[in-house]
N, C-alpha and C positions, 0 to 999 in steps of 0.2 A: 567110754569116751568117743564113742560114734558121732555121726552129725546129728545137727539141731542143737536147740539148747539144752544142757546139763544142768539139769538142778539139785541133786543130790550129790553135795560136796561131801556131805558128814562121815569121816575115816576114810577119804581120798588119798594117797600120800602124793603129792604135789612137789616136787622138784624144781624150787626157781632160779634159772642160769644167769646170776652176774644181779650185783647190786644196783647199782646202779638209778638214772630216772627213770626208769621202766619196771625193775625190778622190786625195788622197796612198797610203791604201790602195791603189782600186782601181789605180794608177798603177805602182803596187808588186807587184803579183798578177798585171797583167798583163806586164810584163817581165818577171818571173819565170817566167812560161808560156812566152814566147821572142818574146813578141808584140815589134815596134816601137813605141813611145812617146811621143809628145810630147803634153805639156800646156801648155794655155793658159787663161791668166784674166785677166780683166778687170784688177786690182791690181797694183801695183808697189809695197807697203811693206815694212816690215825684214821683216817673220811672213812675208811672200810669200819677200823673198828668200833666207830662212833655210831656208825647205822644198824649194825652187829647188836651194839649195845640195845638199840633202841629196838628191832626187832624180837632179840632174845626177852624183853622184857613180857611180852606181850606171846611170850610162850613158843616163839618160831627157835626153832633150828639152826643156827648159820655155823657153816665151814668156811673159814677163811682160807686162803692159799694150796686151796685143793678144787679146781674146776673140772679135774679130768675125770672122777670113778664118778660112777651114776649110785646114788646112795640104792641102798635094799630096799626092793618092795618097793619102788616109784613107779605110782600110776600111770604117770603124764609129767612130763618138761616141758613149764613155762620159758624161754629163751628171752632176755635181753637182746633187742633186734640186733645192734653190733657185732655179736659172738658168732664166726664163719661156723661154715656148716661143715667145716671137716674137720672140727674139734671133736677129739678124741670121745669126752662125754658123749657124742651124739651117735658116733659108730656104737657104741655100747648101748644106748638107744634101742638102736637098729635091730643091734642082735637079739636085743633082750625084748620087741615088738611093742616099746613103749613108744606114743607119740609126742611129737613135739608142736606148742605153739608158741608165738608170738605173742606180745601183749596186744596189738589189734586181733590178732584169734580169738585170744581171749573176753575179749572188748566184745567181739560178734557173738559169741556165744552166750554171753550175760544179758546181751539182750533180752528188755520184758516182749510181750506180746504186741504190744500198741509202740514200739520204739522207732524213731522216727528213721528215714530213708539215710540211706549215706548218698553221698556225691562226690565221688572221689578222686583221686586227682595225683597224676604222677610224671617221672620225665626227670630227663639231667642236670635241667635247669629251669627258673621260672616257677616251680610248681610253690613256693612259699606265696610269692607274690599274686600267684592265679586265684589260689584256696583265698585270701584273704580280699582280694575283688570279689571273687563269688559271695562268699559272707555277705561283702556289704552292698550287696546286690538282692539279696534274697531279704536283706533287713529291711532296703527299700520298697521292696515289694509287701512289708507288713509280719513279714515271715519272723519267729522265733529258730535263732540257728548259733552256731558258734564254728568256729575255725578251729582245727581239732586233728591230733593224728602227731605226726611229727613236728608240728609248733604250739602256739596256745594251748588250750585245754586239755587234761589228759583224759583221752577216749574212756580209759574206763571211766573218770569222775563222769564225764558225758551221758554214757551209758549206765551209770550208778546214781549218780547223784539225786537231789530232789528238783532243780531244774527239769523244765518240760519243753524238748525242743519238738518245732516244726518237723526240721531238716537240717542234718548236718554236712558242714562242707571239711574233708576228711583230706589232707596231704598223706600220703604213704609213699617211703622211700623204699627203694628196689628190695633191701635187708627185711625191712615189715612184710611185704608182699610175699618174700621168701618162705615166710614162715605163718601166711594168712591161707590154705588151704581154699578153709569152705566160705569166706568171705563173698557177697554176692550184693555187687552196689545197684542204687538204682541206673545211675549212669555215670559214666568214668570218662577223664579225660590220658592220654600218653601225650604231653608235649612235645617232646622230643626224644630222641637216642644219640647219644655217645659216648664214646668211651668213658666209663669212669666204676672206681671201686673195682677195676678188675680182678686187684690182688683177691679180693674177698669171695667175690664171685668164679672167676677161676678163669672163664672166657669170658668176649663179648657174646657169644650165643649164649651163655648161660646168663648173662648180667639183663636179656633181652627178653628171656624168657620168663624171669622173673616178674618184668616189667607188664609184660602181657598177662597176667596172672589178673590182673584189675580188672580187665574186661569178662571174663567168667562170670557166666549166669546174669551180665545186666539184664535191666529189663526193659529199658526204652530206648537210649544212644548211649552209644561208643563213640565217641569222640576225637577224634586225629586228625595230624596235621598234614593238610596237603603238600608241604613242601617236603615232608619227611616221610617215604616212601615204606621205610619199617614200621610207621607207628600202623600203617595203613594196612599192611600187611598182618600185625597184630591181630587188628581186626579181625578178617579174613580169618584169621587161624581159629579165636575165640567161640565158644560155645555159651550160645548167649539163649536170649529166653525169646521165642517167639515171638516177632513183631519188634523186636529191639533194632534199631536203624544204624546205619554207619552216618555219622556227622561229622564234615570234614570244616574246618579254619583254614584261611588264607587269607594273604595280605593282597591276593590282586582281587579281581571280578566273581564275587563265587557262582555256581554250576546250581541247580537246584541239589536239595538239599544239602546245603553248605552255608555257613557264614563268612564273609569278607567283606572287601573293603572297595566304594563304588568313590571316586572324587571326593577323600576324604571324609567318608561316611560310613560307618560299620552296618551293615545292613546282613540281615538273617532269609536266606531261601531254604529252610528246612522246616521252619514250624512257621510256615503261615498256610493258607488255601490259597491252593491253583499254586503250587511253587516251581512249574514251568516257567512262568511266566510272572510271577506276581514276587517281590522283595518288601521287607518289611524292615524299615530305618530303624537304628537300635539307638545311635548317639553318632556324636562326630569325634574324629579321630583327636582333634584339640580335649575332649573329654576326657582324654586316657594320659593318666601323670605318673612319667613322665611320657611322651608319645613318640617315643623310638619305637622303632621297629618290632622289637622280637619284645616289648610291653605292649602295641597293640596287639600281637598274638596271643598274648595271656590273655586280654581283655575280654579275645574272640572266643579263647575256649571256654574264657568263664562266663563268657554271658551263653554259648550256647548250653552249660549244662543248668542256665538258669531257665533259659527258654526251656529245655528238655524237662524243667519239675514244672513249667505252666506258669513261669514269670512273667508279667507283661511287660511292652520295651519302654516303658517309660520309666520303670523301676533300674532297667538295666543302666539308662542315660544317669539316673539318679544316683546308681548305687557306685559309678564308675567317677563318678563326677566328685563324689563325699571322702573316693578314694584317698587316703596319705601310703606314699610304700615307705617300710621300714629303712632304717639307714643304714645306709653305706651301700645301698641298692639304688646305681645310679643319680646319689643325691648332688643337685649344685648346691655346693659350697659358697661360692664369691664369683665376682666379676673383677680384673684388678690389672688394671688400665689395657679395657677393651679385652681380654683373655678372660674366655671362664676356665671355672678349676671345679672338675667333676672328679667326686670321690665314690668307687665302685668298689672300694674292696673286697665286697661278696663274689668278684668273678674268680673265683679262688682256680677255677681250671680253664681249659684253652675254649673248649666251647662256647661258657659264657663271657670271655674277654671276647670275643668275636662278635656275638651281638653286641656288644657294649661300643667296639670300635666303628659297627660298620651305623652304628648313631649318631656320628659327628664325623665333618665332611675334612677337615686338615688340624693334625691329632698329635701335641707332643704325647709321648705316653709313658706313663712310670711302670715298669713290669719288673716281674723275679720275684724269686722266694723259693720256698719248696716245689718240686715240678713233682713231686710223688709218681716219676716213672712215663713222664704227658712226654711228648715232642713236640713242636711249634712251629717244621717248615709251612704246614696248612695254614697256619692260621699268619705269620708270616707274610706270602705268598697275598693271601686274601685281602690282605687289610696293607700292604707294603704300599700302594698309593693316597692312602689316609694318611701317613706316616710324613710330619712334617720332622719330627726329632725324636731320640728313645733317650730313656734314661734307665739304666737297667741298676738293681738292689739285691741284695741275696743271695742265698748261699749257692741255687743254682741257676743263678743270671747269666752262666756261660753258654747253658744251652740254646736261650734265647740270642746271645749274640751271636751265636755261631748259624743258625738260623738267616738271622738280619743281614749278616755276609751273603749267604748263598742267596736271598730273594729280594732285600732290597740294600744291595753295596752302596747307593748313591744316598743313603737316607745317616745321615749325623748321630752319632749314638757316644752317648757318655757312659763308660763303664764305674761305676762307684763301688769300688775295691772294700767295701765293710758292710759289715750285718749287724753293727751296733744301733739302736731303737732313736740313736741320733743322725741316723744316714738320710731318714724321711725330711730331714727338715734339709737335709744337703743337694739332696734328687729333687724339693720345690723350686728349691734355687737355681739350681741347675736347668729343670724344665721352663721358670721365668724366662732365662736367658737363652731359650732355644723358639721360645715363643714369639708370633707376629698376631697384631692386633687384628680380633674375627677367629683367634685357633680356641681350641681346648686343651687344656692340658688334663689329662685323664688317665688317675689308678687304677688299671685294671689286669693286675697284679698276676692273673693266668696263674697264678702256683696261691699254694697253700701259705699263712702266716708264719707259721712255730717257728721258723729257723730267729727268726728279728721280733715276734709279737706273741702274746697269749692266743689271741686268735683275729679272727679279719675285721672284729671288732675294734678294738686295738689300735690296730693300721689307719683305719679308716679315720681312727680320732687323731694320730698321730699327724697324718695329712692335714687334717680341714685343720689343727691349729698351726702349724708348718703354714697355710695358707694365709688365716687368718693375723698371721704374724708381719706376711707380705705386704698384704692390707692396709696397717696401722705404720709401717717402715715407710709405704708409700705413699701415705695420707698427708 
């Protein structure tokens, strides 16, 4: 079970941790290879034993409600990226000198010989919406590719299936990375760092270092953002492949070798000739939908890891411009007499409510829900003179008010005392009535859904018809 690729599965005993979307695949691909089988997960309910069913048919193994002992004789532990790495199964591992992969590990290693580059792509926030510009950036350029990793496609169908890609554009979340070893992309982007998933990962040094894992062994650019001083440093630390460059994004004037942003024009100084002195226009910043801030910086890093595979910019104008981003990621909603009503419920944590806020200039704002352990004076603080009114929801809406006390006392804030999934429609109302014609009134929720919603799917729908309701009342 060394590096490179493994090709003789037949009487492997294989170990796969946790059902799951991760797992039943790889569970499936590898008895298919001829490997030996058995999964184990933590869970015993109907979902579990319905998949159970469905794998045992097909000859696999599964232990339900037993994650913790490492079965006999296991070659190697596949991991469902979610499962922390100080579950007990993996100390046993440890002891016992068997390795653990990831389904991206995995994913790398099935690779055929001719399989096409990864472009990989990671960070606290943004990297959904980066992978999916880059896609349609490389499409425009003529390119066969898919979006792939932690969203769309599952890497291994990618890497298995009968499709034949160019070039794949590859999200991996901190958890993946954790568990991706020998992983080695052509070139990688780190959007950003901060805190999050601590619990899992244990510190921020360790959540960071994870994260830096991407960069290993590229082969052409590393990718980081000039405003964020660790991704930069990643860099630096990474052991890359000779001739691999440091490629920095920014939103002001960029430096030779770098992309940014001249009078509203995304322009690239890293891949053209003479890039002392010479800049090559990529699109204008009106091309990037929607064109906030910290989305022209995804733009920047996706096109440069398109320049990086030998994109040309007209492909990038093209592939940015064809762009639609998923919803509840900054989407407007309505206009509803002179107020827009933007619904972001994807900013489930404090970092990305902060770009979200600092994209509109005087901001009722709906926030609360689960803060999973975040604090808010920073972001508070930051964003307290955008703050024309709050309207706080959720189960932990006190932290944020307690917050808006100490950095912005002067700013009007409605506390709404309920977590019932009819509170959304009472915080529209309430932010109408805080609103002046030219504001935004803007979800950007800083906490997670579950305590009021399935997830920030949920919310987000919950608002835009709460909105939509305002709409037809006011018509």
């Amino acid at each position: 079970m060394g590096s490179g690729k493994v090709t003789d599965w037949q009487g492997k005993h294989v170990t796969v941790a946790g059902l799951g979307v991760s797992g039943v695949p790889a569970a499936k691909v590898l008895n298919g290879l001829g490997a030996r089988v058995t999964v184990v997960n933590d869970g015993d309910d109907e979902r579990a034993r319905a998949q159970a069913a469905e794998l045992e048919a097909l000859g696999i193994t599964v232990r339900l409600g037993d994650g913790a002992t490492l079965p006999e004789g296991t070659d190697l532990i596949v991991t469902a990226p979610g499962w922390r790495p100080d579950k007990p199964l993996f100390a046993a591992a440890a002891e016992a000198g068997v390795p653990v992969w990831g389904d991206v590990e995995l994913a790398w290693r099935l690779r055929g010989p001719d399989a096409a580059p990864w472009l990989a792509v990671t960070g606290t926030n943004g990297k959904t919406t980066t992978v999916q510009m880059l896609a349609s950036i490389l499409r425009a350029a003529g390119l066969r590719t898919a979006a792939v990793g932690n969203i769309g496609v599952s890497l291994l169908d990618a890497v298995l299936g009968e499709e034949q890609y160019d070039v794949l554009a590859v999200e991996l979340s901190s958890y993946q990375l954790h568990w991706a070893p020998s992983l080695r992309a052509h070139s990688a982007a780190v959007l950003n760092l901060a805190p999050d998933h601590l619990d899992w990962h244990g510190s921020m040094e360790a959540y960071v270092a994870d994260k830096g894992r991407i960069y290993e062994g590229n082969r052409v650019a590393c990718v980081y953002n000039v405003a964020d001083k660790a991704t930069e440093d990643l860099v630096r630390e990474a052991d890359v492949e000779e001739g691999c460059r440091a490629i920095g994004f920014t939103l002001g004037t960029p430096a030779p070798s770098q992309l940014g942003v001249v009078d509203g024009i995304l322009v690239d100084r890293a891949f053209v000739e003479g890039r002392q002195k010479n800049a090559q226009e990529l699109a204008e910043v009106s091309d990037v939908n929607p064109p906030a801030p910290h989305n022209v910086a995804n733009a920047l890093a996706a096109a440069a890891l398109a320049r990086a595979f030998g994109v040309p910019a007209g492909a990038v104008r093209e592939g940015l411009r064809s762009f639609t981003p998923d919803a509840h990621r900054i989407a407007h909603v309505a206009d509803v007499d002179g107020v827009a009503y933007v619904d972001d419920s994807k900013a489930t944590n404090t970092h990305a409510a902060e770009a979200s806020l600092a994209a509109y200039e005087s901001i009722v704002w709906i926030a609360g829900g689960l803060a999973k352990g975040a604090t808010f004076d920073e972001l508070v603080a930051r964003s307290a003179k955008r703050l024309r009114g709050v309207v706080l929801i959720g189960a932990d809406r006190a932290l944020i008010g307690e917050a808006l006390t100490r950095h912005a006392p002067e700013v009007p804030v409605v506390d709404l005392d309920r977590t019932d999934t009819g509170a959304m429609r009472a915080a529209v109302q309430e932010a109408r009535r805080l609103a002046h014609s030219g504001d935004t009134v803007l979800l950007a929720p800083a906490c997670a859904s579950m305590d009021m919603f399935a997830n920030y799917n949920k919310r987000g729908d919950a608002f835009a018809e709460a909105v939509r309701e305002l709409g037809t009342a006011g018509a």
